[in-house]
Backbone as CSV, one residue per row, in Angstrom:
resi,resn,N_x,N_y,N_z,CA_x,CA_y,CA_z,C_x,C_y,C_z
1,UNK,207.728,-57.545,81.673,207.904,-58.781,80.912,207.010,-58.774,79.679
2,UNK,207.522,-59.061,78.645,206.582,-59.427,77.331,206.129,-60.533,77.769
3,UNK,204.301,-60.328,77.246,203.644,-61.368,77.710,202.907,-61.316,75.743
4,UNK,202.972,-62.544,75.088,202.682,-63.177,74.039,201.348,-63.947,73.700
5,UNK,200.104,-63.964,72.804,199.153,-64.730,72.829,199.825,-65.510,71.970
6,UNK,199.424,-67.076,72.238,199.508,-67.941,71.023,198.305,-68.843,71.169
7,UNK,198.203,-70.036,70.104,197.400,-70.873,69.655,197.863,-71.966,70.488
8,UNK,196.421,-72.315,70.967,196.797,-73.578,71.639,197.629,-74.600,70.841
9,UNK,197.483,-75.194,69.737,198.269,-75.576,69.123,199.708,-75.621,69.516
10,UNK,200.099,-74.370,68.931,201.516,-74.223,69.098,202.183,-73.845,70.358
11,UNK,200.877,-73.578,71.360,201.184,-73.839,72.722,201.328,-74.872,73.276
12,UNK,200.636,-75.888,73.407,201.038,-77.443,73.784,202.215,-77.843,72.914
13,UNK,202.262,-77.499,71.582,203.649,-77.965,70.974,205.040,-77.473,71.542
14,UNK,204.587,-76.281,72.402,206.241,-75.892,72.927,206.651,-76.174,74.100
15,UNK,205.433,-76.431,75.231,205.072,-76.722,76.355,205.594,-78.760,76.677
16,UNK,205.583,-79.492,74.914,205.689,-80.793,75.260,207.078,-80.986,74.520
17,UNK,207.750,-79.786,74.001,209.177,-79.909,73.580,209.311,-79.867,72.025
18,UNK,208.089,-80.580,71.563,208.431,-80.351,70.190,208.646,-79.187,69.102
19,UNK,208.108,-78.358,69.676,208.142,-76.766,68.952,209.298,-75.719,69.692
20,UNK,210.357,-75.979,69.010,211.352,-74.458,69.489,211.602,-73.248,69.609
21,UNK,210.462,-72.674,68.624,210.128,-71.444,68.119,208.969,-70.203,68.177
22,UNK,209.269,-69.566,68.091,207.790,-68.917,67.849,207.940,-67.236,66.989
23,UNK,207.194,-67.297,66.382,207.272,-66.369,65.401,206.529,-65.378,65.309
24,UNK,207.401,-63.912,64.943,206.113,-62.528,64.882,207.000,-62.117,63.653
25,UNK,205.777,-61.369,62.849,206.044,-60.718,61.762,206.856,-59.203,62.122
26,UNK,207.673,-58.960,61.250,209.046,-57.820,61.125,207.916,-56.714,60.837
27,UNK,207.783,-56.056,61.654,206.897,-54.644,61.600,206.793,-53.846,62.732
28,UNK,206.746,-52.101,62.443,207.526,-51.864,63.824,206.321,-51.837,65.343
29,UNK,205.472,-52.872,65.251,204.583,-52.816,65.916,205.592,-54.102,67.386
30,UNK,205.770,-55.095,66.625,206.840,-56.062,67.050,208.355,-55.470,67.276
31,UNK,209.120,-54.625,66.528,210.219,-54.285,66.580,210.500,-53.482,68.028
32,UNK,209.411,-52.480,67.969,209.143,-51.196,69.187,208.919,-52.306,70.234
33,UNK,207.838,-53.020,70.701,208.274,-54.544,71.873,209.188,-54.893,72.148
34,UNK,210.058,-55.612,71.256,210.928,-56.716,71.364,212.266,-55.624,71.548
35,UNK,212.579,-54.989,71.332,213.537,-53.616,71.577,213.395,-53.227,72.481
36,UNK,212.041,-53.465,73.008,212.447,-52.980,75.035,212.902,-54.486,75.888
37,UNK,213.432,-55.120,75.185,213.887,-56.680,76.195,214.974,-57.502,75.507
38,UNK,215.241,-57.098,74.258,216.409,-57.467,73.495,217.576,-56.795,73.462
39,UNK,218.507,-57.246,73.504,219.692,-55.896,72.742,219.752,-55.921,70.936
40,UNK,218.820,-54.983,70.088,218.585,-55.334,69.201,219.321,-53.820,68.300
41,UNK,220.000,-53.145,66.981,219.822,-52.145,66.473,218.892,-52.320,65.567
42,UNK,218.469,-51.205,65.241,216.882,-50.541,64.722,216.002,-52.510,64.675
43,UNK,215.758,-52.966,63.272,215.229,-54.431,63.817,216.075,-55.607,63.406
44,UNK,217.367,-55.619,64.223,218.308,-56.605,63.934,218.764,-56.675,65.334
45,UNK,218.952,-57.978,65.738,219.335,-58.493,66.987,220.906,-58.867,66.960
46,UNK,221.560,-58.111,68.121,223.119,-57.842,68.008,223.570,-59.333,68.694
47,UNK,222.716,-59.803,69.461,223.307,-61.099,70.424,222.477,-62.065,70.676
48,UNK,223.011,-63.053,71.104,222.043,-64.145,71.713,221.046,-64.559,73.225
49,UNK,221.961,-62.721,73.531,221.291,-62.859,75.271,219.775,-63.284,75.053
50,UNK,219.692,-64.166,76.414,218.622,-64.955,76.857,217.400,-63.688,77.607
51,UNK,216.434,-64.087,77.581,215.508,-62.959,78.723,213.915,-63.886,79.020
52,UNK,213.311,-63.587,80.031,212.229,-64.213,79.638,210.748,-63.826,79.128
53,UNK,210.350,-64.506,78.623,209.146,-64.294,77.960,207.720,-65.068,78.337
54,UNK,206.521,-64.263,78.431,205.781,-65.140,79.155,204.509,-65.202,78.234
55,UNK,204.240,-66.541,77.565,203.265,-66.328,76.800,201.997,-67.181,76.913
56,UNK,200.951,-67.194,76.670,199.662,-67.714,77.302,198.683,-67.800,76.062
57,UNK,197.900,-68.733,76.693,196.856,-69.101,75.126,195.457,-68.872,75.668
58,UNK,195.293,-67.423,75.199,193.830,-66.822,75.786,194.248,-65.311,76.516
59,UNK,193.578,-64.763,76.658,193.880,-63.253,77.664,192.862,-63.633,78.742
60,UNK,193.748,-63.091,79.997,192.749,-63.102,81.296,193.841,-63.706,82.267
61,UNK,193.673,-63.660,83.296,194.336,-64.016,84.623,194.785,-65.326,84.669
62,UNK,193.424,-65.923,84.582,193.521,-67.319,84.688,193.253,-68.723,83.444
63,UNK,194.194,-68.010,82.375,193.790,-68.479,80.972,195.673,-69.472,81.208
64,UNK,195.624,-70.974,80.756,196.935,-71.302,80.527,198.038,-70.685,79.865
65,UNK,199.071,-70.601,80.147,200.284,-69.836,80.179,201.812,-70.274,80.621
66,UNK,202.591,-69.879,80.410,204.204,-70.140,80.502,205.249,-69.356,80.370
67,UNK,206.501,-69.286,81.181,207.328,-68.462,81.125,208.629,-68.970,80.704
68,UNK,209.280,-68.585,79.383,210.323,-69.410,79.033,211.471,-68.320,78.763
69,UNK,212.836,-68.725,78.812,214.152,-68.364,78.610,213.998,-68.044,76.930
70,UNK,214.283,-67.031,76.525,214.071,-67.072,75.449,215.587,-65.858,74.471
71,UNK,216.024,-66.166,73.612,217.002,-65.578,72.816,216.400,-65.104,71.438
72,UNK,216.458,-63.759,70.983,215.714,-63.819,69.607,216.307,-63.737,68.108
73,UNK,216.217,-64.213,66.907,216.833,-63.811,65.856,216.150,-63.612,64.831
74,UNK,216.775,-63.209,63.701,215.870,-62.616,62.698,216.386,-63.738,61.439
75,UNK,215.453,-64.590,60.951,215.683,-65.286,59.945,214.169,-66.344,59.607
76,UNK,214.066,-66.823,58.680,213.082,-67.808,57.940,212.919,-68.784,59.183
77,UNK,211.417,-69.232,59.174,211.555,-70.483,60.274,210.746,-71.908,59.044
78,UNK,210.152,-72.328,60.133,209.886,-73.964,59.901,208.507,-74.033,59.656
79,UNK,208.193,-74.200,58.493,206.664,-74.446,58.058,205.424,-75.498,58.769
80,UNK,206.369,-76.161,59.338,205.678,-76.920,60.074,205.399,-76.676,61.706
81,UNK,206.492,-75.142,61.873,206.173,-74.759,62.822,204.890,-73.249,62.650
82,UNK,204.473,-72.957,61.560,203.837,-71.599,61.188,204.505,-70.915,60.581
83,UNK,205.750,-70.994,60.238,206.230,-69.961,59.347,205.535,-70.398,57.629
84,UNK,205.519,-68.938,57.006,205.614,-69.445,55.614,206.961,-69.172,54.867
85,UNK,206.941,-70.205,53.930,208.591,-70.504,53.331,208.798,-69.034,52.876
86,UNK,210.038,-68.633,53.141,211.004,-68.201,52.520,210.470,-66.629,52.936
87,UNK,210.106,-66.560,54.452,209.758,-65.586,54.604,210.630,-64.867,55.894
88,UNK,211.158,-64.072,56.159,212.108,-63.341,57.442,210.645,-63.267,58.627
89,UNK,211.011,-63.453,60.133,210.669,-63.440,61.125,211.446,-62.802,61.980
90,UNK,210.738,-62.675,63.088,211.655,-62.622,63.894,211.084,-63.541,64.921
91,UNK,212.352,-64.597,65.484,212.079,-65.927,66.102,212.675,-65.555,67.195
92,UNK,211.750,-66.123,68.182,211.678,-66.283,69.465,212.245,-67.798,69.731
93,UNK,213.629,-67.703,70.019,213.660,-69.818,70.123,213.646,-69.850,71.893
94,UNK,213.097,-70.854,71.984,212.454,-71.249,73.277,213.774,-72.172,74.097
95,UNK,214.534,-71.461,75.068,215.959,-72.042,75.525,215.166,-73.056,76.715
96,UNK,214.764,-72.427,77.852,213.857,-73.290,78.516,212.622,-72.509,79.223
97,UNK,211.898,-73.712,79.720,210.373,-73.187,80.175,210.682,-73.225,81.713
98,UNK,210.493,-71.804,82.685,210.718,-71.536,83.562,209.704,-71.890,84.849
99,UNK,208.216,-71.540,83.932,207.219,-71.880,84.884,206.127,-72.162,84.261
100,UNK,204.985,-72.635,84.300,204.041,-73.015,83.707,202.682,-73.278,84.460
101,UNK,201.251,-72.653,84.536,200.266,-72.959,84.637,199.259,-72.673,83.772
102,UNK,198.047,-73.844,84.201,196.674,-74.217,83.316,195.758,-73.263,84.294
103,UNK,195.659,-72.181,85.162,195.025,-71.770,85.349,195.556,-70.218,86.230
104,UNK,196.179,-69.817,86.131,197.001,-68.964,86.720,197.698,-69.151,87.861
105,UNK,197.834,-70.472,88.385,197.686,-70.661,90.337,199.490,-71.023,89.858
106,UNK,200.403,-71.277,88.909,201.500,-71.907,89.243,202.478,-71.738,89.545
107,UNK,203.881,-71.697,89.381,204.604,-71.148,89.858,205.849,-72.310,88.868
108,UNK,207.318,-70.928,89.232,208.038,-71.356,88.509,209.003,-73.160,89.298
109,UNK,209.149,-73.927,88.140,209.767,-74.551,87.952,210.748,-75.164,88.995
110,UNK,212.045,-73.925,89.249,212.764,-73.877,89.830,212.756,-73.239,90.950
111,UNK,212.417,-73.440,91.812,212.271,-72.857,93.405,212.713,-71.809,93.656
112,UNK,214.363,-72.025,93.805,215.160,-70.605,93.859,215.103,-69.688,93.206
113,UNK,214.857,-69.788,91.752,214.437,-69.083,90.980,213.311,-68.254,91.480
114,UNK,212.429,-68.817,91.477,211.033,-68.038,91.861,211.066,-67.001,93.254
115,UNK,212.379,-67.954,94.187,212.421,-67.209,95.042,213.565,-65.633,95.004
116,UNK,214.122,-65.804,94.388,215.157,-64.750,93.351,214.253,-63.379,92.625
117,UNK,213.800,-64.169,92.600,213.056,-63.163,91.084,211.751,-62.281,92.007
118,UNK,210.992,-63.111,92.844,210.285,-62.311,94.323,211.006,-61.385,94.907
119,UNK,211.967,-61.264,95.143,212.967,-60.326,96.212,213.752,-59.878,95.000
120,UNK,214.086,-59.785,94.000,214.428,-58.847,92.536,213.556,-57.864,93.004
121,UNK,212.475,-58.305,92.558,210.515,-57.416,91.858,210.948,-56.264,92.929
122,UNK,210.734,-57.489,94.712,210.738,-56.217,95.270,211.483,-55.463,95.361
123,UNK,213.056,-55.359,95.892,214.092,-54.495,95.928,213.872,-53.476,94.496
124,UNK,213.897,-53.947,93.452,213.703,-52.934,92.186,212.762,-52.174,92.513
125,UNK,211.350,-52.335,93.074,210.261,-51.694,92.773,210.835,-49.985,94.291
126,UNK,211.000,-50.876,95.302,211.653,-49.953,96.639,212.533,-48.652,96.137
127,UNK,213.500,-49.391,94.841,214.646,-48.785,94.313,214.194,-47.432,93.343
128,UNK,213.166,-47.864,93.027,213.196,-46.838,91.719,212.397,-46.318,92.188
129,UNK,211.599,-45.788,93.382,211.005,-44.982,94.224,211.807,-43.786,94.784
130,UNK,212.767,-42.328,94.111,214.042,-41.866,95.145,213.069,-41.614,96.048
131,UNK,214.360,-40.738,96.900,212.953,-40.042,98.149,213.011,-38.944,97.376
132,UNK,213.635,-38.356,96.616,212.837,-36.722,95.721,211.084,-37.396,95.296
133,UNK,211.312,-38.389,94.942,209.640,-38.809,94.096,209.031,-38.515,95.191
134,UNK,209.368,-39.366,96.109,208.343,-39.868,97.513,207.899,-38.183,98.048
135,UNK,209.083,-36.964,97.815,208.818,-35.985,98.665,207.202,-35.317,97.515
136,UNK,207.717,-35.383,96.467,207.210,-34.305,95.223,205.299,-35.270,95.206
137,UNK,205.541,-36.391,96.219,203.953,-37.014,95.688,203.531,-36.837,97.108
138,UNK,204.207,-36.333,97.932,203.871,-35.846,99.604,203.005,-34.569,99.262
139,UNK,203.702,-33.723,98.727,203.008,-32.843,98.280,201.848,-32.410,97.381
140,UNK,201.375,-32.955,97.290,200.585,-33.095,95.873,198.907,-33.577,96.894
141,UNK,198.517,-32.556,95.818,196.600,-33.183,97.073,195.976,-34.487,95.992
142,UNK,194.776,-34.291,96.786,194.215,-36.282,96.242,193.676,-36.229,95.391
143,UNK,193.761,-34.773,94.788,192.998,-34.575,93.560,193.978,-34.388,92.259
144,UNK,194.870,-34.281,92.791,196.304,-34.003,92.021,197.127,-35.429,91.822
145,UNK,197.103,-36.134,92.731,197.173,-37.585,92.326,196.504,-38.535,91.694
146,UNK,195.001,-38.163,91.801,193.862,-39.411,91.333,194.583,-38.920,89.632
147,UNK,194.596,-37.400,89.427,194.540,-37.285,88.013,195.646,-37.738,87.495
148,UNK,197.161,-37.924,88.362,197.929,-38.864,87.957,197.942,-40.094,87.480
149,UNK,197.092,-40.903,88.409,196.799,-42.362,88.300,196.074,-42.471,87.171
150,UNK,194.582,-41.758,87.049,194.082,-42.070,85.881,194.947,-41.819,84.903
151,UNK,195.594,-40.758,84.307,196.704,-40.147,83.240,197.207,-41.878,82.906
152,UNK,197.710,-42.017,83.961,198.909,-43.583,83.709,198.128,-44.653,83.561
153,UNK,196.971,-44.700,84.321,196.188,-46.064,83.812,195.547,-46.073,82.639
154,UNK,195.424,-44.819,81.865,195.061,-44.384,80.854,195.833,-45.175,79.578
155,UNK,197.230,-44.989,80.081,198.594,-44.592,79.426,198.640,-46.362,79.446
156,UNK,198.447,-47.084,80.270,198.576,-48.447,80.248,197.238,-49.190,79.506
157,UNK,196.474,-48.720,79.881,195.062,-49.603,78.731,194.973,-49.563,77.758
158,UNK,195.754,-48.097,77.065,196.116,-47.910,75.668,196.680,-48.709,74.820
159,UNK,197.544,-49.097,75.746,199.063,-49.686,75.251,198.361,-51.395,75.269
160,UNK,197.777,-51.501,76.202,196.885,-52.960,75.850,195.671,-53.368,74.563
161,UNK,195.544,-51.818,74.703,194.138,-52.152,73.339,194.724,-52.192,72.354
162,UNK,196.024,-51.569,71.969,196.788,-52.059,70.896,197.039,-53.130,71.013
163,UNK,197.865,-53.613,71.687,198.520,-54.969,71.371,197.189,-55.982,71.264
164,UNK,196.110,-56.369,71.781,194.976,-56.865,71.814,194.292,-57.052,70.353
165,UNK,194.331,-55.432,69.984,194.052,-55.740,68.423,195.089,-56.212,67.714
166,UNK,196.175,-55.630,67.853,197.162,-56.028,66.773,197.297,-57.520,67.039
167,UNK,196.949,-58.323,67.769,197.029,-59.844,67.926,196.057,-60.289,67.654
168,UNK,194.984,-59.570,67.240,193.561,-60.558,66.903,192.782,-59.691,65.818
169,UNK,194.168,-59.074,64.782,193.645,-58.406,63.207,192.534,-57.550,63.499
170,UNK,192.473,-56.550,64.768,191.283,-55.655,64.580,191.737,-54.479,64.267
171,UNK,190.955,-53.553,63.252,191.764,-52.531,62.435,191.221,-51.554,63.728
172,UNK,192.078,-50.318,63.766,191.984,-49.694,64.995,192.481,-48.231,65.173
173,UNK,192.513,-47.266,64.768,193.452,-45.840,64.639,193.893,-44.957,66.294
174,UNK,195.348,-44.973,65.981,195.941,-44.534,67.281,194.553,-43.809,68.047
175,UNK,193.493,-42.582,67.481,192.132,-42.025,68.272,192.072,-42.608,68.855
176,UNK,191.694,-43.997,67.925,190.425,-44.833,68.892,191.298,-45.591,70.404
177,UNK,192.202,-45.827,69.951,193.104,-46.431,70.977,192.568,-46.202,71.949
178,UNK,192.820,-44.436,72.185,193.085,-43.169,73.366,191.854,-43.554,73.711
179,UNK,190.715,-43.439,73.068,189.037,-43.162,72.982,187.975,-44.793,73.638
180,UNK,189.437,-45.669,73.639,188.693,-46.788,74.398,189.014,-47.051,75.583
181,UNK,190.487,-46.642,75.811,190.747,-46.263,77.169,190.282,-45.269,78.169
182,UNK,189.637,-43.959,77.120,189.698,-43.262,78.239,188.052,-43.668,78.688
183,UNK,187.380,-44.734,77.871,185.737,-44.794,78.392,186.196,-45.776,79.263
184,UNK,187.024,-46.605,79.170,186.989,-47.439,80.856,187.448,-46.581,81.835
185,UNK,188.860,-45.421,81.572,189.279,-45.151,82.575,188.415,-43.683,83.520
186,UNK,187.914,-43.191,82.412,187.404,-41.848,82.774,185.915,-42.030,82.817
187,UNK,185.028,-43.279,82.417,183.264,-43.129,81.994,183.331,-44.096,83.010
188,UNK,183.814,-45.086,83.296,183.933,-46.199,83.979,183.269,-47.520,83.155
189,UNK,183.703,-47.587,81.882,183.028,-48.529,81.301,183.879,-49.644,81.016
190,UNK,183.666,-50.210,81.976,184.002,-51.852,82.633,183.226,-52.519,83.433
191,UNK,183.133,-53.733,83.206,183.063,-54.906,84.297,183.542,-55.541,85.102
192,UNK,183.388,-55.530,86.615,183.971,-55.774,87.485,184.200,-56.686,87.325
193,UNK,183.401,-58.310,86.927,182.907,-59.189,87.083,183.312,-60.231,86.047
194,UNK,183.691,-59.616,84.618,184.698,-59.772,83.826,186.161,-59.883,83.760
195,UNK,186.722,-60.168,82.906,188.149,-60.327,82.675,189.102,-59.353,82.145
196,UNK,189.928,-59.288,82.708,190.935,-58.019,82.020,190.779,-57.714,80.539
197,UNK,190.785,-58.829,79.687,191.121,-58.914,78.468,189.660,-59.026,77.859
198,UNK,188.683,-59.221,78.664,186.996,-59.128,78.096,186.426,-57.695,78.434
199,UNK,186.916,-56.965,79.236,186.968,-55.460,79.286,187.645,-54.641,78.305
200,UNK,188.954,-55.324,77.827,189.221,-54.509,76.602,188.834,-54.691,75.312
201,UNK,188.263,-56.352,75.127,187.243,-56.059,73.649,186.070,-55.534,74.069
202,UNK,185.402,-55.170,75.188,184.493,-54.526,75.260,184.372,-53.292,74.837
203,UNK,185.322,-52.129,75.423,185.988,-51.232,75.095,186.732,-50.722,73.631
204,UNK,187.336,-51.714,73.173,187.441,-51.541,71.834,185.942,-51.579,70.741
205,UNK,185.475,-52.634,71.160,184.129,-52.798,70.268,182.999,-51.572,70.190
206,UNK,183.482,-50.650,71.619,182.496,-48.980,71.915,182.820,-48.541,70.595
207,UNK,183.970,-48.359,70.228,184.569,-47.635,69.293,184.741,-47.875,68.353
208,UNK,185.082,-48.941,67.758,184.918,-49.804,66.423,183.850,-50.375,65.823
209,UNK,182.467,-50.709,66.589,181.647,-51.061,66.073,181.654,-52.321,66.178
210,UNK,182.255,-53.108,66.682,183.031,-54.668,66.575,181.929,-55.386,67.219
211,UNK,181.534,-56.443,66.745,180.324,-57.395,66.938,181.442,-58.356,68.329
């Protein structure tokens, strides 16, 4: 699921109905995202299919947040919603809000839903396990797996320290990306005791210099 930071602001504004929208700048930092959950060619959106989107005001577990139905298009928005005039976006319009909590504890909306989408997760997750995988990781010693896991958790913190900066203007070069992940994943430089998202400006800041 795309998960989105926004401004409280324009988070309570979408959360109390008045704000329909939400907006990211046309660059292929956004395009490469929104292309894994849209049916979009190169950065133009072919349809109106719905998907959901889950976006939160703050990083961390238990920072407020929401999961809404969302359809995307590419055109100018509403100045009074953050756009500036006469500028192309690509808009996120907000169809409906599925689930919503102020502290991570909530749950969706619609019951069945929530209960749908639990027994989805799991059957998918069972599914895309064949038994060729299951045999080829039978085989494999614990030293041959750990280096898997790290490889991929590697491969996932990366992919967070980008988006992290690219949402909070920190200049950053694909290196350093690699070079902040691999000190949490390989030096162990994290805090237990901390927050997902306070471990990765930690981590970024090794490398950037970032106050």
């Amino acid at each position: 699921m795309l998960i989105l930071p926004i401004t409280k602001k324009w988070f309570d504004m979408i959360l109390s109905g008045e704000k329909k929208e939400e907006y990211r700048e046309i660059k292929p930092y956004y395009t490469t995202r929104l292309n894994k959950i849209f049916n979009m060619v190169d950065d133009i959106p072919v349809d109106l299919a719905e998907t959901e989107v889950k976006f939160t005001n703050g990083y961390g577990n238990r920072v407020p947040s929401f999961i809404a139905d969302c359809h995307l298009e590419k055109r100018t928005g509403k100045e009074e919603w953050g756009a500036e005039p006469n500028k192309e976006y690509y808009v996120l319009v907000i169809e409906k809000i599925r689930w919503k909590s102020m502290d991570g504890l909530g749950g969706y909306l619609d019951k069945n839903k929530e209960k749908k989408q639990k027994e989805f997760r799991t059957e998918e997750l069972m599914n895309n396990i064949s038994t060729k995988t299951k045999e080829l990781i039978e085989k494999l010693t614990e030293e041959e797996i750990d280096e898997i896991y790290r490889y991929a958790k590697c491969k996932s913190i990366a992919e967070d320290v980008k988006s992290y900066a690219e949402d909070n203007n920190i200049e950053i070069s694909d290196a350093d990306v690699y070079k902040a992940a691999s000190l949490w994943v390989y030096h162990g430089l994290h805090n237990c005791e901390a927050t997902y998202w306070d471990n990765i400006h930690a981590v970024i800041s090794e490398v950037t210099n970032l106050e």
